[in-house]
N, C-alpha and C positions, 0 to 999 in steps of 0.2 A: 624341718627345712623351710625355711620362710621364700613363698613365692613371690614371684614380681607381679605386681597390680597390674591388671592392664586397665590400657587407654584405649580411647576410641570407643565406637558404637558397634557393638558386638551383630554377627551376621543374624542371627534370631529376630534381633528387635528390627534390623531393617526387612526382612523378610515382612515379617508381623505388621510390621507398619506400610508397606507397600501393599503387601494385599488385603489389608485391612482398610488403607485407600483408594485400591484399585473397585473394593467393592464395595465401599462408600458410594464413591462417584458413581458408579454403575446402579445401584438402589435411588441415590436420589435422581438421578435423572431418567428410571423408570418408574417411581415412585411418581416423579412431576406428568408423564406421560399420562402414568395413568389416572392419577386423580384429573388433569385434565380431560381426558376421553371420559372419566364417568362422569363431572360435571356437565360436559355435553351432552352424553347418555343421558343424564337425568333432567337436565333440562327439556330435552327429548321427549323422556317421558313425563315430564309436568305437564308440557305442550296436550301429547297424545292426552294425558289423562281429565286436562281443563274441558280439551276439543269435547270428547265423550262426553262430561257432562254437559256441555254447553249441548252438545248434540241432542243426549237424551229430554232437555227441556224445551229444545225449541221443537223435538217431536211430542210432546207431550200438549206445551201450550199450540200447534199445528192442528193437533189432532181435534184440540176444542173447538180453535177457531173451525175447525171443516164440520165438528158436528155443529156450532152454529149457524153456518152453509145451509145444512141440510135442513136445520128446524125451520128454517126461515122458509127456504124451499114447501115446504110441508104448509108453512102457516098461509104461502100464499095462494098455494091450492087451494086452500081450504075457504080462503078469505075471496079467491075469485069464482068460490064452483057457489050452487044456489043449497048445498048443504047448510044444518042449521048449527051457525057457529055457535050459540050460546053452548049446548051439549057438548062440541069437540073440545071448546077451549076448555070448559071443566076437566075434562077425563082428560087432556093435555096438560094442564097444570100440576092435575095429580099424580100423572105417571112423570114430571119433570118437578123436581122441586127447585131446582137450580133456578128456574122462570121465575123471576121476582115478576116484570109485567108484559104485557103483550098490549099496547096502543096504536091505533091507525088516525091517520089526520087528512085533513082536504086540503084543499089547491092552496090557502091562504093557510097551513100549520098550524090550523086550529083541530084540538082536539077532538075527535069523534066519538071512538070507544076506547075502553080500558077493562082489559082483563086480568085478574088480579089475587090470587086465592090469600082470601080473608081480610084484603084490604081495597078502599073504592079511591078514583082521585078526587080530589077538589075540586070543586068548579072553577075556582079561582086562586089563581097563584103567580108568583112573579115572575119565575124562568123556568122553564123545563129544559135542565141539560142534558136530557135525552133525545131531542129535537136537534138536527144538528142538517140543514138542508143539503150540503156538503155530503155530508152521507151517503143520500139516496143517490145522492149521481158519480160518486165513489164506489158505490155498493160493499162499503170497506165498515171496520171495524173502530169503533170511538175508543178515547183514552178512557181509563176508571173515572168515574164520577159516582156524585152523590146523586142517588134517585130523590127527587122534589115534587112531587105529585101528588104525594099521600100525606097525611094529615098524621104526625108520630111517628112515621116511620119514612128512615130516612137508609134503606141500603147502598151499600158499596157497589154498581154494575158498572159493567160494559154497555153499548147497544150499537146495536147492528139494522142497517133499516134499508127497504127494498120500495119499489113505485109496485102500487098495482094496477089494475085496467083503468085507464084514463075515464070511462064509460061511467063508472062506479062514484058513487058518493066520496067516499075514503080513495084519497087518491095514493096513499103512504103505508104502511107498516113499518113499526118500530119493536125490536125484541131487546129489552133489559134482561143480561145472564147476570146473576153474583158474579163477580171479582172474586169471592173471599176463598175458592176453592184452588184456582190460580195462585192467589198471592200467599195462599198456606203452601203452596205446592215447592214454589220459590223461595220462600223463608227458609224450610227445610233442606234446602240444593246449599250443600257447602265444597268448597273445593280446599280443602288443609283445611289448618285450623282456624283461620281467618278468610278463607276467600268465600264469593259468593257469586250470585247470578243476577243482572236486573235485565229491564226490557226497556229498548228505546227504539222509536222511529226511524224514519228514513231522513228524516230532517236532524236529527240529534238529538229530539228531545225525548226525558225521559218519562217512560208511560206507568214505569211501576220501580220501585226500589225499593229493596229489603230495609235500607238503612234510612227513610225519606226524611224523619227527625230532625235528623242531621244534616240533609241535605237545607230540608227548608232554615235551619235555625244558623249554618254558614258553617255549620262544626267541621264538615266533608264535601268536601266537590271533588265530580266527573268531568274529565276533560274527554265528553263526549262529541266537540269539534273536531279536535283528532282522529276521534275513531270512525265517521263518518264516511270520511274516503276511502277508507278501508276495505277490501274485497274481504270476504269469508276466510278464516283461520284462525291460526296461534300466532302473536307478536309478542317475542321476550325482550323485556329491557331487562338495566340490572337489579329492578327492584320487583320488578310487576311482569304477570304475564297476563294477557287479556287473549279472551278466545271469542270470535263473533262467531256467527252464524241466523241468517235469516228464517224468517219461520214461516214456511209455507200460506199459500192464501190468505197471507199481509203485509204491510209494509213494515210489520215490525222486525224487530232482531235482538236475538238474546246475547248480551252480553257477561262472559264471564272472567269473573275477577280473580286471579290468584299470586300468592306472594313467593318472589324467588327463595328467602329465608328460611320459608316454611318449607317449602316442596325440596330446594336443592340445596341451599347451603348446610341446611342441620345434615342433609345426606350427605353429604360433601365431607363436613366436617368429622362426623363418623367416620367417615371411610380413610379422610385422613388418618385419624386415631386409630384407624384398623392398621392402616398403612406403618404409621411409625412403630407401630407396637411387633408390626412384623419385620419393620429395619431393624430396630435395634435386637430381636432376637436373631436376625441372619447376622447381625454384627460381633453379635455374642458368639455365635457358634462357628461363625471367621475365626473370630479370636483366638477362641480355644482349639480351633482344627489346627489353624495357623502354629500359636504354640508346640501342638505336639508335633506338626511334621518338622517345625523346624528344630525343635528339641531332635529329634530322629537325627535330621541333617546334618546338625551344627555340634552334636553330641559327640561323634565322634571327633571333628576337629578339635574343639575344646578335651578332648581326652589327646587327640596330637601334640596341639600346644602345653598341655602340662608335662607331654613327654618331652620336649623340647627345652622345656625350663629343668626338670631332674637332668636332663643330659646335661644341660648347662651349670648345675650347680657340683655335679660331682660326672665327669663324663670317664673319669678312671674305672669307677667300680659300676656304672649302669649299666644294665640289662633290657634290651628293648624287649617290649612283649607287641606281636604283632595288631594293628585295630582292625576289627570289624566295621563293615560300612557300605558302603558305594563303590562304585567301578573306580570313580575318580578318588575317594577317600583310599580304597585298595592301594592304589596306583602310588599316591603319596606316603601311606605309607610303609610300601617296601621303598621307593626311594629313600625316606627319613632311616629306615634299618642298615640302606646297605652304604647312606652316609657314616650312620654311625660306625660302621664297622671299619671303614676307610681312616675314619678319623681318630679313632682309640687307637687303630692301627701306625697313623703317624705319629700321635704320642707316643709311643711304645718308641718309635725308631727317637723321635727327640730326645728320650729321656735315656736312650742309651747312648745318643750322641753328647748329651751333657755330662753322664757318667764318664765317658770318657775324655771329655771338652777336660774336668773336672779333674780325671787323672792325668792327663796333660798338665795342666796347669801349677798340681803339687810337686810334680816330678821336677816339673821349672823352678818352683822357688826353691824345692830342697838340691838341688840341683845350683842357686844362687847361694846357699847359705855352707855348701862343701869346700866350696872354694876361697868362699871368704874367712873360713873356721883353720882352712888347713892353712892357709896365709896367713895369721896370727899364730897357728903353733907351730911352723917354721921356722919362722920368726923368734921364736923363742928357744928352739932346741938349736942354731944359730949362734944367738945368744950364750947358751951353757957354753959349747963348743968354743967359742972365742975366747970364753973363759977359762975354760981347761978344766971344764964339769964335767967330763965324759963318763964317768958313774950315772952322773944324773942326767944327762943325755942319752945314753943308754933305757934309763927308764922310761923316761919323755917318750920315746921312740914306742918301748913296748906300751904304755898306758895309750899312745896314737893308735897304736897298732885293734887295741882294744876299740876305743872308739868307731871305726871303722867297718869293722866285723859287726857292732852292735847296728851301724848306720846301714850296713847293707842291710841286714836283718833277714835276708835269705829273697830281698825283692819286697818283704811286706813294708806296708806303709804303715798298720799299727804293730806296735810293740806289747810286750808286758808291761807296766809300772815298777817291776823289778829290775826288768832290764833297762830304762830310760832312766834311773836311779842309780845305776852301776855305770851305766855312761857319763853323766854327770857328776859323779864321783870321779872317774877316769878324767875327766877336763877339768875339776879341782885342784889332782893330785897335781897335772902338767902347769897349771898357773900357779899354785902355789909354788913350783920348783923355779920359775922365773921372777918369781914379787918374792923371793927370801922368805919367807913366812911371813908375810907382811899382813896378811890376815887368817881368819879361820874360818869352819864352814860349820854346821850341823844338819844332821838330818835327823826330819821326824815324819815319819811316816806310818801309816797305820797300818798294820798286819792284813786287815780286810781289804787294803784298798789292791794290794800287789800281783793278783792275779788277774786284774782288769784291765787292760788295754787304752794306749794311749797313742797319739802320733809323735812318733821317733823325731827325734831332736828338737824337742821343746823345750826342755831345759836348761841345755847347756846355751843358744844365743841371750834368754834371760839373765843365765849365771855370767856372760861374757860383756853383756853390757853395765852389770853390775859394779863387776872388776874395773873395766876402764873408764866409767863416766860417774863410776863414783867411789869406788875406793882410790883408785892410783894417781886422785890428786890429796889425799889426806897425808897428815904427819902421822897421826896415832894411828895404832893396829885397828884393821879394819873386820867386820865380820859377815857372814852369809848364813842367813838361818832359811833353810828349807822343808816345808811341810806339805803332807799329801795327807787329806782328810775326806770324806765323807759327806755329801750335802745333798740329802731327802736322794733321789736321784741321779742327780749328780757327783763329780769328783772335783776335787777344789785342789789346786796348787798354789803355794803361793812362793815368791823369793823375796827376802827382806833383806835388807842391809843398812846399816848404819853409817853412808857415805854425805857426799855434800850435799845430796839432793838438787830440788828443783821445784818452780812453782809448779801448780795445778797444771797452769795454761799451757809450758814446756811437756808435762807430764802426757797434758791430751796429744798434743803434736803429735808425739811423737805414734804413736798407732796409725797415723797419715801422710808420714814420709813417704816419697816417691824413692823406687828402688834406688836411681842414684844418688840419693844423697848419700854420706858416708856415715854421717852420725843416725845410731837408732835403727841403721835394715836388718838388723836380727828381732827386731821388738815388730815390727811391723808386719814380716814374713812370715811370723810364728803367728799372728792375731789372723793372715788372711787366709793360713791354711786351716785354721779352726773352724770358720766360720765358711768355707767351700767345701770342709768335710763334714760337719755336724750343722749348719745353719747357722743363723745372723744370733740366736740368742746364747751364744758360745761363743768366747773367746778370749782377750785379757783385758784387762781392769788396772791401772794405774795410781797409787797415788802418792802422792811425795811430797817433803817437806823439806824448806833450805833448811840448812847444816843438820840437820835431825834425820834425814834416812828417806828411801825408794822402799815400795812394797809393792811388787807385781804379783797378783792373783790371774789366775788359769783355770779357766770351767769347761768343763766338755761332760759330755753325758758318760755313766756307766755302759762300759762295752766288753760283752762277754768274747770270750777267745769262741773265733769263725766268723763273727760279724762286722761290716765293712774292712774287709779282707780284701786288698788288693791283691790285683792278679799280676 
């Protein structure tokens, strides 16, 4: 049984597709949420984590500056008590190796002493950038410089310088520490994999930088104006975050350098990646959930609708079988059952109201054709009668009499083939008594064909239209050959005769005469009871030739005695 296609967008895929949009939207815009909050998070944490180191260096370079506080402290004791400095300063140089020199100077910055392990200064030299008069009344801490004092050697310090008793010779001290333990300290402070730590004053500039190369040679610039105004913290832009913090007992401040990139976008970026990788598998597993439940849902509708379509292609012999489902699938379908049962139900009543629409209808044409039959052989026993044939009136009468008895046929509407044979015979014998023998008849009939049933008076208006529209305007003897044959399943009549004939197109007419016309309503009455008893592919067949002869053929199916048996 070939089903009908459906149209439309079946409930599944819109199910599917709704909540497979419904939680789309809802993923990506908690998907956006949250990569938003972690980018902030982690900005957060860049901040917190710069802060820390910047913290931990600016206590570390704190801690120096205060132990060189203290040394200084110590050296000026030592330098104002009447102990013998030369002894201290030895066993002070040697338990300090950081002490590159220890120099004291008078009212006018000229150099006094210098203490110095394993190196002496020059007498004479061009700048001492250790010297810095600014200092002593700052009591503050100098930029790195090169020590200039010594003859070959030229270290990296700091120096830090104090007044001592105005009373005294040496009105100054000056303490030279390495730089180098500092700026290894900073070289090693990274924040990611590109940030770092420098140190700059209170004014902007810078005192120490990891990268200075580049600073001096124009490759990199700080836009250490900026950061100036700046109070203590973390400041994110979108590329950079910088974290100050001042460094206890000095004007310096550690600045630390680090890249948004590095710290939050590759984390960002990740977590996107983490992110999509778990949308698309909640998508997936929508999908598939989505699938089955609406498989579940839509399953039994789609088992409805294919009942719907069987009921439609054959709803005589369908069987509903009840579906499984839902409240509302339940609900549907006993409705659809107890349609069906309603509906087969009124077929039943239609198709017994067309059985008998049907037996009405034959009872009317045969009903037309008794009247018009016994009016022709009235007519004719009439006839004898005027003529003073009452021999042959007498028979006319009895062969009617025949006729009659076979037409009643006890109320049935089919006959035997025997007996519509003997009928037809009996309407030969009455028209041949009024045409003088003016023609002749034959029958051939097949011995297998006579116990199969046929519809009563079918013969005889073919035999009768023969007679008058086509033999009883000839001169020569006319004749009627009749045969009853055999055909796969069906039964074949035919009537021939050898009368004036007729074209094709007359021949078709005539099967479409309306009852009153007068010519041809035996030929037409007989084609429409065939075909309201047996169907449209039964009935008679036509064909005829001028002056050469009519041949009417009659098909109806083989019908065994009991079936379509009028009642």
């Amino acid at each position: 049984m070939k089903q009908k296609k459906r149209s439309g967008t079946s409930m599944s895929t819109v199910l599917v597709v709704m909540v497979l949009s419904i939680v789309a939207v809802c993923l990506c815009i908690g998907a956006g949420l949250f990569i938003a909050r972690y980018r902030t998070a982690t900005v957060q944490n860049a901040k917190t984590s710069s802060e820390q180191a910047v913290a931990q260096v600016s206590n570390t370079v704190g801690n120096y500056i205060q132990d060189m506080h203290d040394v200084m402290e110590l050296l000026k004791e030592s330098l104002n008590s009447s102990v013998d400095n030369e002894e201290f300063f030895d066993a002070f140089l040697h338990m300090r190796p950081d002490v590159v020199a220890v120099t004291t100077y008078d009212g006018a910055g000229n150099l006094r002493r210098c203490w110095a392990t394993g190196h002496t200064a020059r007498k004479n030299y061009l700048v001492n950038l250790s010297y810095n008069p600014a200092l002593f009344s700052e009591n503050s801490i100098s930029a790195p410089h090169v020590e200039t004092i010594f003859e070959g050697y030229y270290p990296w310090v700091v120096t830090m310088a104090a007044t001592l008793d105005p009373d005294e010779e040496s009105r100054s001290v000056a303490l030279d520490l390495s730089f180098t333990s500092i700026s290894s300290y900073i070289n090693n402070v990274g924040i990611g994999a590109h940030g770092y730590c420098y140190i700059m004053d209170a004014s902007g500039n810078i005192i120490y930088h990891p990268q200075q190369q580049l600073l001096y040679s124009g490759l990199k610039a700080e836009d250490t104006a900026a950061l100036v105004s700046l109070p203590d913290g973390s400041y994110a832009s979108d590329t950079v975050i910088y974290s100050l913090r001042s460094v206890p007992g000095s004007r310096w401040r550690i600045i630390g350098v680090s890249y948004v990139d590095e710290l939050v976008t590759a984390n960002v970026a990740g977590m996107i990646r983490i992110s999509a990788a778990i949308v698309i598998a909640v998508l997936i597993i929508t999908v598939l959930t989505s699938l089955v439940v609406s498989s579940i849902l839509s399953r039994p509708l789609h088992e409805l609708a294919d009942a719907m379509e069987n009921f439609e292609q054959d709803a005589d012999h369908y069987a509903y079988q009840p579906i499984r489902g839902s409240r509302e699938v339940h609900d549907l379908s006993a409705s659809f059952d107890h349609m069906v049962v309603k509906i087969q139900a009124l077929m039943a009543k239609v198709r017994e109201e067309e059985v008998d629409l049907r037996k009405t209808e034959l009872k009317a044409l045969q009903a037309q054709i008794n009247p018009h039959f016994l009016y022709n052989t009235l007519d004719s026993i009439a006839w004898m009668c005027e003529q003073g044939r009452s021999a042959d009136a007498v028979q006319m009468v009895h062969a009617l009499a025949t006729l009659f008895r076979i037409s009643i046929s006890k109320g049935h509407e089919l006959i035997p083939i025997s007996k519509e044979i003997e009928h037809a015979e009996s309407y030969l014998q009455i028209q041949k008594y009024r045409y003088k023998n003016q023609f002749e008849y034959t029958f051939d009939v097949d011995p297998a064909c006579r116990d199969y049933l046929c519809n009563k008076i079918t013969l005889q208006p073919i035999i009768e239209n023969a007679i008058y529209h086509g033999l009883d305007l000839m001169v020569e003897a006319g004749a009627i050959d009749v045969q009853v044959r055999q055909d796969g399943n069906d039964i074949l009549f035919s009537v021939a005769d050898n009368g004036v004939g007729m074209t094709q197109e007359q021949a078709d007419a005539m099967l479409h005469k309306e009852p009153g016309d007068r010519t041809g309503i035996g030929i037409k009455n007989v084609n429409d009871r065939l075909r309201i008893y047996f169907g449209e592919g039964y009935g008679l067949k036509i064909t005829s030739e001028l002056d050469v002869g009519t041949c009417v053929e009659i098909r109806m199916p083989k019908v065994k005695e009991g079936a379509y048996e009028a009642k």
